[in-house]
DRENZAMI-797843 format. One record per residue: residue in three letters; x, y, z of N, C-alpha, C in turn. Coordinates in steps of 0.1 Angstrom, whole numbers, plus 5000, padded with zeros to 4 digits. Layout:
N
ALAXYZXYZXYZ ...
END
This chain:
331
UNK713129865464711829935464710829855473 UNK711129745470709829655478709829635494 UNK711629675498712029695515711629835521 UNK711329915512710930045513709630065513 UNK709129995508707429985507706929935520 UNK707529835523707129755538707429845548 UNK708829885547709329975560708630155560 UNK707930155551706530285547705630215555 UNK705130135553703830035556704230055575 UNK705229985573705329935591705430085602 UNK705930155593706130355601704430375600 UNK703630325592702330395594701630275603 UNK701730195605701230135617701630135633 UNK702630225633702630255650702230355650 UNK701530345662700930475670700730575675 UNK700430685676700530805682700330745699 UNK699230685701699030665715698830495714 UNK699630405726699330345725700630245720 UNK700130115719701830035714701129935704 UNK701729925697701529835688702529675685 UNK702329585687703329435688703629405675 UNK705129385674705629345664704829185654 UNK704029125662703529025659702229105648 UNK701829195656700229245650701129305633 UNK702129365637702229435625702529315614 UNK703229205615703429105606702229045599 UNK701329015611699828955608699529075601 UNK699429205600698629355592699329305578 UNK700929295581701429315564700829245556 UNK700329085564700028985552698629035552 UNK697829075562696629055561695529175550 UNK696629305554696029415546696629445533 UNK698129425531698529445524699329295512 UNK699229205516699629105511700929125512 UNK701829095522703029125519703228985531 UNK703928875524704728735526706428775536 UNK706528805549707628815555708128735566 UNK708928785574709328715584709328805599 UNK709128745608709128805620710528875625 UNK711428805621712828825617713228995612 UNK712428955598712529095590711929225596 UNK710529215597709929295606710529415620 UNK711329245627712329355640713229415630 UNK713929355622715129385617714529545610 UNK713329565604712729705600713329795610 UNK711929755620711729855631713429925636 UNK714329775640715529835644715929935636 UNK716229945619716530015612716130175613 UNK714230195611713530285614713830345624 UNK714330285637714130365648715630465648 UNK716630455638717830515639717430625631 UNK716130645623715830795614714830825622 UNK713630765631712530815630712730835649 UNK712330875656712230905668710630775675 UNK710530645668710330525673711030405687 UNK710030385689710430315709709530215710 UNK711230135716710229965713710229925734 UNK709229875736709529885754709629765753 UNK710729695749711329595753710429485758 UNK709429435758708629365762708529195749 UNK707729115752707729035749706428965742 UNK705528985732706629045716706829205726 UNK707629235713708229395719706729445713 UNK706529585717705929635713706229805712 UNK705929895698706429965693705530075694 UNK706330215695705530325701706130455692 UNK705330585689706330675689706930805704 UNK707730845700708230915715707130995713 UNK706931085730706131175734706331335725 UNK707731345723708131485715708431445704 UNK707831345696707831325682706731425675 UNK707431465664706731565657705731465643 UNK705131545636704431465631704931445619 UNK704331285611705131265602703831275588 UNK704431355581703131335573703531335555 UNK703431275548703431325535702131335520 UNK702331425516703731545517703631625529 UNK705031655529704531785544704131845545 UNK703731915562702932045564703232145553 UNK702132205547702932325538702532465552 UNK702832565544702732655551701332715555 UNK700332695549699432755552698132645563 UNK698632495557698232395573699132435583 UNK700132465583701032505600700632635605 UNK700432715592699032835603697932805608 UNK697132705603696032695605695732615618 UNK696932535618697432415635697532575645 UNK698132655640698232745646697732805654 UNK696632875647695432955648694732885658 UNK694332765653693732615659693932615675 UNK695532605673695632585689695532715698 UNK695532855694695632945698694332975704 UNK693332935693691833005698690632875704 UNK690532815698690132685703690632585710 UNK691632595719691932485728691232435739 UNK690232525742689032485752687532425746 UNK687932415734686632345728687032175720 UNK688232185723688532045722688831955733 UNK688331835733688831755747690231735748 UNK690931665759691931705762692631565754 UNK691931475753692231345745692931385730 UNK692031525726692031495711693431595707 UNK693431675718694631805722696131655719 UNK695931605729697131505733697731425720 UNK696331415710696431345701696831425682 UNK696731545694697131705679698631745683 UNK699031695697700331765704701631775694 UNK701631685684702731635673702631715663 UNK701531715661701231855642701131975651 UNK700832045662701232165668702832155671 UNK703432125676705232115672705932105659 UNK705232015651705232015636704732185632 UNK703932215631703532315627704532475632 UNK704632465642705532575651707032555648 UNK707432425644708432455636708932475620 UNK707332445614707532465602707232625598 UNK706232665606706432835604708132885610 UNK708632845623710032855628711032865617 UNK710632795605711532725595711732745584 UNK710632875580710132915566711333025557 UNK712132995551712933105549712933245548 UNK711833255539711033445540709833425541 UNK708933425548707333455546706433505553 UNK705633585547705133655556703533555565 UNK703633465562702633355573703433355576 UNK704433345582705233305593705133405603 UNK704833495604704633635612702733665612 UNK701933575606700733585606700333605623 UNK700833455629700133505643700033565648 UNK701233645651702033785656701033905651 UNK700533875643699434045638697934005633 UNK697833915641695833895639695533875660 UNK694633915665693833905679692933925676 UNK691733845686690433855691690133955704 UNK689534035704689234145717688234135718 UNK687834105733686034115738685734285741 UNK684834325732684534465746683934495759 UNK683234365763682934325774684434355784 UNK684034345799684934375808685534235806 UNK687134185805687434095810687234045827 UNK687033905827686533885841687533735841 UNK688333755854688433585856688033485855 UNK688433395844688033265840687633175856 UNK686733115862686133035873687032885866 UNK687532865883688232745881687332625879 UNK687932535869686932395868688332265868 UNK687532195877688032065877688632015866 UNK689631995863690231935848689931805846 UNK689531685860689031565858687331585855 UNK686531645858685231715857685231725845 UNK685731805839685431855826686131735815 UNK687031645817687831555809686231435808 UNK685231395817684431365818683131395810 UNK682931515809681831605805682131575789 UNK683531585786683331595774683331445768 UNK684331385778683731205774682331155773 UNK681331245779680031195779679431245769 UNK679831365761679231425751679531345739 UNK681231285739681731255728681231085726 UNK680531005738680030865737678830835740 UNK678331005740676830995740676130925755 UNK676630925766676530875778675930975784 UNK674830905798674131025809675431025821 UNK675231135825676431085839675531135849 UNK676131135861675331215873676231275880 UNK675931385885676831525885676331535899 UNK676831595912676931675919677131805921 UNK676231925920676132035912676032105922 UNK676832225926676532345938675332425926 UNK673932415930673432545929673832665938 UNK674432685949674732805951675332745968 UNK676832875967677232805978676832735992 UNK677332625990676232556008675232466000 UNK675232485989673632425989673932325971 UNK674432155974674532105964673631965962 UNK673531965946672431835948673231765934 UNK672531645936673031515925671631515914 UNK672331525904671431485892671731385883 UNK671031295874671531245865670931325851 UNK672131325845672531435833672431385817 UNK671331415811671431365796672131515788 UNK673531505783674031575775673831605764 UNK673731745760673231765743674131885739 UNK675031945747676032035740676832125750 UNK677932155747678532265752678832425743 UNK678132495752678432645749679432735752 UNK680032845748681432915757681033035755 UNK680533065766680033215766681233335774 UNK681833435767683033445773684133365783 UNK684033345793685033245803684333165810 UNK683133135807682333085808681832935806 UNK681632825806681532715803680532675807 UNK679232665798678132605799677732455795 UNK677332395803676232255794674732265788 UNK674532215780672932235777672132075777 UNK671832085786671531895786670131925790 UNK669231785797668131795803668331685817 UNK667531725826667731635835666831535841 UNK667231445851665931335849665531255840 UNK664231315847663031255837662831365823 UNK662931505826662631565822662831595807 UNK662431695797662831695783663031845784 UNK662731935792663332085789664532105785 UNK665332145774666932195781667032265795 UNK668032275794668432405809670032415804 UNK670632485813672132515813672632485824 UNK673532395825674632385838676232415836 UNK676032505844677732615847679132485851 UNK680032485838680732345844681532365854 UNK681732535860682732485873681532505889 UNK680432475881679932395895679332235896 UNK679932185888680032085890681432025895 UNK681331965907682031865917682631765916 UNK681131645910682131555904681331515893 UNK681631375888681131325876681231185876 UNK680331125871680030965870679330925857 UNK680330845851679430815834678730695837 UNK677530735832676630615834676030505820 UNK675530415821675730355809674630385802 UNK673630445802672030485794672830575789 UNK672330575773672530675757671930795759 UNK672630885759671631025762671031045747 UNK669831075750668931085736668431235738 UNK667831265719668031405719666631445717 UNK666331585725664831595722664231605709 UNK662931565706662431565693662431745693 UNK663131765677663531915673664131995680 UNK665131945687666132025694667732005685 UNK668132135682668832185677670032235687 UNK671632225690672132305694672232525694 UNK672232545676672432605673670932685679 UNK669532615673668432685670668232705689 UNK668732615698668832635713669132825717 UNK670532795710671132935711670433045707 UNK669833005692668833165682667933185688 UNK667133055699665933085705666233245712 UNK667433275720668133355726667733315742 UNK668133185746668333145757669333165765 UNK670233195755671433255765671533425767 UNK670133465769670433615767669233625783 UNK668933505786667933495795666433585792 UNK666033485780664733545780663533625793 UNK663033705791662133775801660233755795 UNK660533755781659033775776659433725761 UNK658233795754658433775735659133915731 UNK658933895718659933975711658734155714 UNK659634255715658634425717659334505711 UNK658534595711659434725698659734855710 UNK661134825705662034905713662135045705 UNK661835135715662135295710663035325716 UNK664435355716665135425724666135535717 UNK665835665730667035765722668035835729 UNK669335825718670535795717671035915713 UNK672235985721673036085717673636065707 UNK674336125699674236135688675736045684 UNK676536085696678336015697677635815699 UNK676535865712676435675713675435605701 UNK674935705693673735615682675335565667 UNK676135625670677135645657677135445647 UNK677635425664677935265656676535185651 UNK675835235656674335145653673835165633 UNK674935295629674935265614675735135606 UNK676435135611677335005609677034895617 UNK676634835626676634745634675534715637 UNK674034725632673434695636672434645643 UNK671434685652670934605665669934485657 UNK669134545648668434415639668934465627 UNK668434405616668234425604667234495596 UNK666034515601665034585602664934715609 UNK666034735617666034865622666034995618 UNK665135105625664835215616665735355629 UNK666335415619667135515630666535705623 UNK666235795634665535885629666235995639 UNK666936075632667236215634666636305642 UNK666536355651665836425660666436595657 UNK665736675657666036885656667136845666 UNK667336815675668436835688669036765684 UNK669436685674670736615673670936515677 UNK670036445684669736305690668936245680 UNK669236095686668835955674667935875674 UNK666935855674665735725676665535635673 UNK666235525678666335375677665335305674 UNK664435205667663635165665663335055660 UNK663534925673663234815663662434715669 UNK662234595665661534445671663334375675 UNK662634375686663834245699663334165705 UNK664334085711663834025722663734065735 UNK662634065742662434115752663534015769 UNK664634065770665633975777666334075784 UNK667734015790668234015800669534085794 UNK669934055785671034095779670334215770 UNK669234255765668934405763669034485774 UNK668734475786668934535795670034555797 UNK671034485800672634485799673134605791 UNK673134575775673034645758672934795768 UNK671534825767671134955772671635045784 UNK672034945794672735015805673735035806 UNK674734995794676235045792676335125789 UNK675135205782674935365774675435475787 UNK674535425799674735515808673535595802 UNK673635735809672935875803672835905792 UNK673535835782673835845768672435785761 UNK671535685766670535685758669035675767 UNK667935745766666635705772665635615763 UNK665335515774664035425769662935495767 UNK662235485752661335585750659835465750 UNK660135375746659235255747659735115747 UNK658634985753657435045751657135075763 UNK656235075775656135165788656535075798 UNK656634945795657034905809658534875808 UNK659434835795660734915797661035025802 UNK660335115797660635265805660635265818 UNK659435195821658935225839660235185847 UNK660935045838661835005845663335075849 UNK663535125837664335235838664735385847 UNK663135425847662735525852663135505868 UNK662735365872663635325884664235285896 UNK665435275880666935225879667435355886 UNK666935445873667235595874667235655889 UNK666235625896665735695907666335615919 UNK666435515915667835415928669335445926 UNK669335515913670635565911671035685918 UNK670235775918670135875924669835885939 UNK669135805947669335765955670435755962 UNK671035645953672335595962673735715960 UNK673535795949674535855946674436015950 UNK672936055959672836115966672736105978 UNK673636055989674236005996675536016000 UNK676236046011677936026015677935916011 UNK679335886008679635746004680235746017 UNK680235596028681035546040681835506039 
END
């Protein structure tokens, strides 16, 4: 029992990344665990171990001990079934929100996992992934290419709290160098935003990560503004590109496009009113932005801005450039 104890001990001290010296593990046994051996015994383990466990010693001098790259993970008790969904799920939907360090460092419990659903004799998690998806109703649009050294950066700066300085295309032809205090990353459909401040400055702002070029970690602590919040960043509705303060929207809605707004909401406070014609009257406090405009002009003809007047005006036109253009040969 007591050879089994040590050769437990010495499997949990090699590494996922990285090597570990047969010297260090002898000094660990005595040091953390009180365990009196020999250097001797130690190789004599590892040699043993490495005929059950998928362990690699690179022959070096002391040797030093590794696990292989397609080692699965070792864990007890094992994955059960509902952690190897959840590695699952994990890697399916979130792989762009993890750095690629921590991916490399999950690579073993995702094979672990994929074979332990692979493995399950009857169950229906085992068929879970196969019948759950995410769908945008938004148009899918091509993900914009980003530097994979760029972004392997960005997130090193986020994760050690470091400024870097970026070379940033504001718009093609035209790029400038900033230095960058980091305070979050956003994923706005295919999208990949930063929210940092720059300079001197304390504003947030957003920088688009595939226009960034290159990246340089610098050694100043990026510090965070007094009461800035990632989340409350986002509630402000900065990502909707504010235009003004919040206005009371009247708009009315055929009766097919008002349907979902009983179920789904536009606020919480929203008041919806039946019109003799069969049409709907929307009625609430918003934010006056960029992405209501958006909201509204997917309707098409399906809904009119009723207030308050300078939404309308703006509409009115939309309308009248629409007509315009669509009264016209097309060339």
């Amino acid at each position: 029992m007591d050879s089994l104890t040590r050769q437990w001990l010495v499997l949990r001290m090699i590494p996922r990344r990285g090597r570990i010296a047969t010297t260090e593990i002898l000094d660990r046994l005595t040091s953390e665990y009180s365990i009196e051996t020999t250097l001797r015994t130690v190789q004599r383990d590892l040699q043993d171990l490495s005929c059950n466990f998928p362990i690699v010693c690179d022959n070096k001098r002391p040797g030093g001990w590794y696990w292989s790259k397609d080692a699965g993970s070792l864990d007890l008790p094992a994955m059960d079934p509902l952690a190897a969904l959840t590695f699952r799920l994990v890697r399916d939907s979130m792989m762009r929100m993890l750095p690629r360090a921590a991916l490399t460092s999950l690579d073993s419990y995702f094979r672990t996992a994929d074979e332990r659903l692979r493995n399950l004799p009857v169950s229906k998690l085992s068929h879970w992934p196969d019948k759950v998806r995410t769908v945008s109703r938004s148009l899918s649009l091509e993900a914009p290419e980003v530097d994979e050294s760029v972004l392997d950066l960005v997130y090193e700066a986020l994760q050690q709290e470091l400024h870097f300085e970026v070379v940033y295309q504001q718009k093609p032809g035209s790029e400038k160098k900033y230095e960058v205090n980091p305070l979050g990353l956003v994923f706005v459909d295919n999208l990949m935003y930063l929210v940092a401040t720059l300079q001197e400055y304390t504003d947030p702002l957003q920088l688009l990560i595939h226009r960034m070029k290159s990246v340089k970690l610098l050694e100043a602590k990026s510090t965070t503004p007094e009461g800035f919040s990632l989340q409350g960043y986002i509630d402000s509705g900065e990502f909707g590109y504010p235009l003004g303060g919040m206005i009371e929207l009247k708009a009315l809605f055929v009766a097919n496009a008002a349907r979902h707004l009983h179920e789904s909401k536009l606020t919480t406070s929203q008041k919806l009113t039946e019109k003799p014609d069969g049409k709907v009257l929307l009625e609430a406090t918003v934010r006056d932005d960029v992405q209501l405009r958006w909201w509204l002009k997917g309707f098409g003809d399906k809904v009119e801005v009723v207030g308050p007047k300078g939404l309308r005006e703006e509409f009115v036109e939309i309308a009248q450039n629409l007509l315009n253009s669509y009264g016209q040969n097309p060339q």
